[in-house]
N, C-alpha and C positions, 0 to 999 in steps of 0.2 A: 288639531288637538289629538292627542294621541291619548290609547287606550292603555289603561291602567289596569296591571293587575295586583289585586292584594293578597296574594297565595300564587307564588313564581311560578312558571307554569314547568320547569324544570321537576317540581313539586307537584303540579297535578298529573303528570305524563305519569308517573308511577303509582297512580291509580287509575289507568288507562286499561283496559280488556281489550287487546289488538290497538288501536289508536282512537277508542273513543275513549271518555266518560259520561257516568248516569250523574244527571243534573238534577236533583229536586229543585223547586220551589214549593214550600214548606208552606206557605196560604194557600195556592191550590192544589196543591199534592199531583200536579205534574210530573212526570220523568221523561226526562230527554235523551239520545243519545248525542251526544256535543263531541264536537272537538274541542280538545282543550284550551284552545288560543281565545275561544268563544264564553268561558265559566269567568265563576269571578273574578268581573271586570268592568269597568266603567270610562267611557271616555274622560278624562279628565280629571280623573280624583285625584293624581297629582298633581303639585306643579312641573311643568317638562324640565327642571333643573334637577329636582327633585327625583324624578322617572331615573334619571342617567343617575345621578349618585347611588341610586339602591342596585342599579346595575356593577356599576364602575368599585361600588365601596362595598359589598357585602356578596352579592347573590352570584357576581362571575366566579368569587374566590371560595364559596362556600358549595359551590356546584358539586368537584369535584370529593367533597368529604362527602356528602349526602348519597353521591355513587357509590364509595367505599362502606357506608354506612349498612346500604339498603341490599350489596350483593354478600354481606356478611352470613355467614351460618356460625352461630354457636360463640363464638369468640370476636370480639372486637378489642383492635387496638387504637389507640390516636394520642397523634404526638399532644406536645404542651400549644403546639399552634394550632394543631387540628382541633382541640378543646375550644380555645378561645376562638376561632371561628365561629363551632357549633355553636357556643352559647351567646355571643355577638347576634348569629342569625336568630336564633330565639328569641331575644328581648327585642330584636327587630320586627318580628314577626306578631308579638304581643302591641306592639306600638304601629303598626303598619294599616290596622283595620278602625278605622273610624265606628266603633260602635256606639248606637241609637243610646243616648243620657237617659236612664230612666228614674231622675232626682226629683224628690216633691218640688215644685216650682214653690211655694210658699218657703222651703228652706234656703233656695237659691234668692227668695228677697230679700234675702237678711244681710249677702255678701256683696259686694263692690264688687265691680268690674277685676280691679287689682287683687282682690282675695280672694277670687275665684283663678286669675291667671297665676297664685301663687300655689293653689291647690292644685288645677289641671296642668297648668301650662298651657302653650300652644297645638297644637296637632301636628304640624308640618315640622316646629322647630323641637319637636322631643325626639322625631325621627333623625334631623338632623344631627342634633347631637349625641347621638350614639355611633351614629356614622361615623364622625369624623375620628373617634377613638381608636386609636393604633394599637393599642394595649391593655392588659388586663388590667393596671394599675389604673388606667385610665377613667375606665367606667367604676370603677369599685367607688372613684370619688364622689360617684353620685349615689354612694351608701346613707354619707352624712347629707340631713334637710340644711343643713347650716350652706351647704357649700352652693356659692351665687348663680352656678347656673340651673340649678336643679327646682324639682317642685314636687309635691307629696306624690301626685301619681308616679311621676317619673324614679323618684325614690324607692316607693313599693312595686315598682313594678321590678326596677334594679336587684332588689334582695330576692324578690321574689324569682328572678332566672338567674340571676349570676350569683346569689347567697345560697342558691340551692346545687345536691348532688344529683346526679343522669342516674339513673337505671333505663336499660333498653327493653321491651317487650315485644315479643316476636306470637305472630297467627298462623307460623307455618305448619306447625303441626295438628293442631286443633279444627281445619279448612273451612275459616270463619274468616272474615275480613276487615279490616278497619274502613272504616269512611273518615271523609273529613269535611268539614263545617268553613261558611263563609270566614269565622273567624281565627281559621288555622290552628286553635286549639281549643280546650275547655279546664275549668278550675275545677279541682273541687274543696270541699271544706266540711269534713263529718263531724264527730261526737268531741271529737278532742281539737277541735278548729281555735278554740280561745283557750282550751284549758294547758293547749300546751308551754303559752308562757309562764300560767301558774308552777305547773309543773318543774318546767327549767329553774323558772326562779328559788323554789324552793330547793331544786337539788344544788345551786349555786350557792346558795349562803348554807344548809345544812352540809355539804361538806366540800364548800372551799374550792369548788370546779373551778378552774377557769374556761375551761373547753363549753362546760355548761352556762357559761355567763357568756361566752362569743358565741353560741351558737342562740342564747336568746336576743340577741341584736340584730341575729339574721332572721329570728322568725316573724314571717306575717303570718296571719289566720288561714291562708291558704294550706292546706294539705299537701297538694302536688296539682301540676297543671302539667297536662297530657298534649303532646305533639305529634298527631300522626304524620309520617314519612311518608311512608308507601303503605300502601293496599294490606302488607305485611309486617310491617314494623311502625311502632312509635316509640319515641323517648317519654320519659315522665323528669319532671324537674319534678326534688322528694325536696319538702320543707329538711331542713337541716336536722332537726327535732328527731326524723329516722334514724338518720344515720347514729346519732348518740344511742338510739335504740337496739342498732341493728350491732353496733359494734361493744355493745355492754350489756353481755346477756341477765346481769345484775340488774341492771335498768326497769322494770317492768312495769306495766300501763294494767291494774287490777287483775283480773280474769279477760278479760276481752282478746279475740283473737286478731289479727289482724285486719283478714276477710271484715271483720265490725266495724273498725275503724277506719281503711280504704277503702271497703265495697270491693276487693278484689285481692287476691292473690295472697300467700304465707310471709312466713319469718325469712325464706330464701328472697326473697321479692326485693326487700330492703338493704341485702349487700351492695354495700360502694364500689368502685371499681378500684383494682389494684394500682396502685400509684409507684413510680420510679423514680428517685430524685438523684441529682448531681451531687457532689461532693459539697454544694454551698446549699442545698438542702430545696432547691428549687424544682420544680415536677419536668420531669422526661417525657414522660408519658402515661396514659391510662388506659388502663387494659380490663376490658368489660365481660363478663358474660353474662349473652341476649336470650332475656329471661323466655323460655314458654310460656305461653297462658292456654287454660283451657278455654274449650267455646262459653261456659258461664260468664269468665272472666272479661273476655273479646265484646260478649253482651254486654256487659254492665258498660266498660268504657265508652261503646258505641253510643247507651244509650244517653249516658252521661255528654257526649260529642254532640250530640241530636240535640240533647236541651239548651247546648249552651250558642246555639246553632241563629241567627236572627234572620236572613233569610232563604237561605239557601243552603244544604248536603249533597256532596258527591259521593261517587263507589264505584265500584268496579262491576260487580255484581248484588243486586236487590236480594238476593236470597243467600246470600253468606253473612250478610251483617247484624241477622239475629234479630234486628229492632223493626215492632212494627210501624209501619209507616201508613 
């Protein structure tokens, strides 16, 4: 039976201090020093067809972006394939961790077997099918519920990393550090969680957007869901909803500052990356720059990492990551 891991451990090495990492277990507030072939992982949580697909179809070919990623300072570029990579690994990464159902069992009697595999899907086969996707078009088709292979989570989970824009955030300056959680990432959802489709909706018919009406098909109630890298870098997938914000300074959300409605960071925080397109209007590449955060900021995400955490956080170092444990 081979051992499984559900966070690549390409991905846990760079949260490594020399070649360990510190291992919580979050019930008894243990810390380890581990090797990282030893963290999250479980003999068998895949199936061994399964084990090699996530090798063979995503994590050999995403390796090397994730190095380019993490030795970045200040500036990041990535082609139109290096994107689709990234963002493939992401919704992979959301779909890879079996986390604990915490659904009223009294609401789960109400559904059938079949309306419940029409909501969840499978677990093995949501992974699979993102796998097999060559292409951006590919995956977009599981935007629409209509379309037969797909199912609500797989759906939201879709819009949610592949409807969303990257911003990068960087802890190198601030000498604080990110941790990362059993679950490879964490969501969040603040003040404006539901009110942003009112919102779009309303600037959609008051004046005629279409950009405001494509962008509320992509939005789910998620805010942004954070992926730390390394010890020093994470990505954030921003609900699309930002971006109309970030790029219309007309747009404005009352008096509220940002820091209100993220938990973190200003109006720079929400720039897209700069985009290049061919002469047929298709993107070249994106060209990022990897935002600073201060140590407040570095706090809040961590601590946000920690809760969304079921049983187990890593780190590099216990006294950089701000959060008490």
């Amino acid at each position: 039976m081979l051992r499984s891991h559900f966070i690549p451990q390409f991905i846990l090495r760079a949260f490594c201090e020399g070649d360990k990492i510190q291992y919580m277990d979050l019930a008894s507030k243990n810390v380890e020093s581990r090797n990282p072939r030893s963290v999250f992982s479980e003999d068998g949580y895949y199936p061994e067809q399964l084990e090699h697909e996530l090798c063979d179809k995503i994590e050999r070919d995403f390796a090397p972006v994730h190095k380019k990623i993490i030795a970045s300072t200040g500036k990041l570029t990535l082609s139109a394939a290096e994107m689709f990579l990234l963002k493939k690994f992401l919704l992979i990464s959301v779909l890879r961790y079996r986390a604990n159902e915490k659904e009223d069992e009294n609401i789960i009697e109400l559904f059938s077997e079949t309306e419940l595999e029409a909501i969840r899907g499978d677990f093995f086969e949501n992974i699979n099918k993102i796998l097999k996707c060559q292409s951006k078009e590919e995956i977009t088709d599981f935007y629409n519920y209509e379309h037969s292979l797909t199912n609500l989570n797989l759906t939201a989970y879709a819009k949610d990393i592949l409807g969303s824009y990257l911003i990068f955030v960087s802890s190198k300056d601030c000498e604080k550090e990110i941790l990362i959680p059993d679950k490879g990432n964490a969501w969040f959802m603040g003040c404006l969680a539901l009110e942003k489709a009112f919102l779009l909706q309303e600037k959609a018919i008051k004046n005629r957007s279409e950009y405001a009406l494509q962008t509320l098909f992509m939005t789910t109630p998620h805010d942004y869901t954070v992926f730390p890298l390394s010890k020093n870098i994470a990505v954030l997938c921003m609900s699309p909803f930002y971006k109309l914000l970030a790029d219309n300074p007309k747009f404005t959300i009352a008096k509220d500052s940002i820091r209100d409605i993220l938990g973190f960071g200003n109006g720079y925080m929400l720039k897209p990356a700069r985009v290049s397109f061919d002469r047929n209007k298709k993107p070249i590449d994106y060209g990022f720059d990897i935002k600073p955060l201060c140590a407040r900021d570095i706090t809040f995400l961590n601590k946000l990492l920690h809760q969304n955490a079921e049983c187990h956080i890593a780190f590099a170092n216990r006294e950089k990551i701000g959060v008490e444990l």
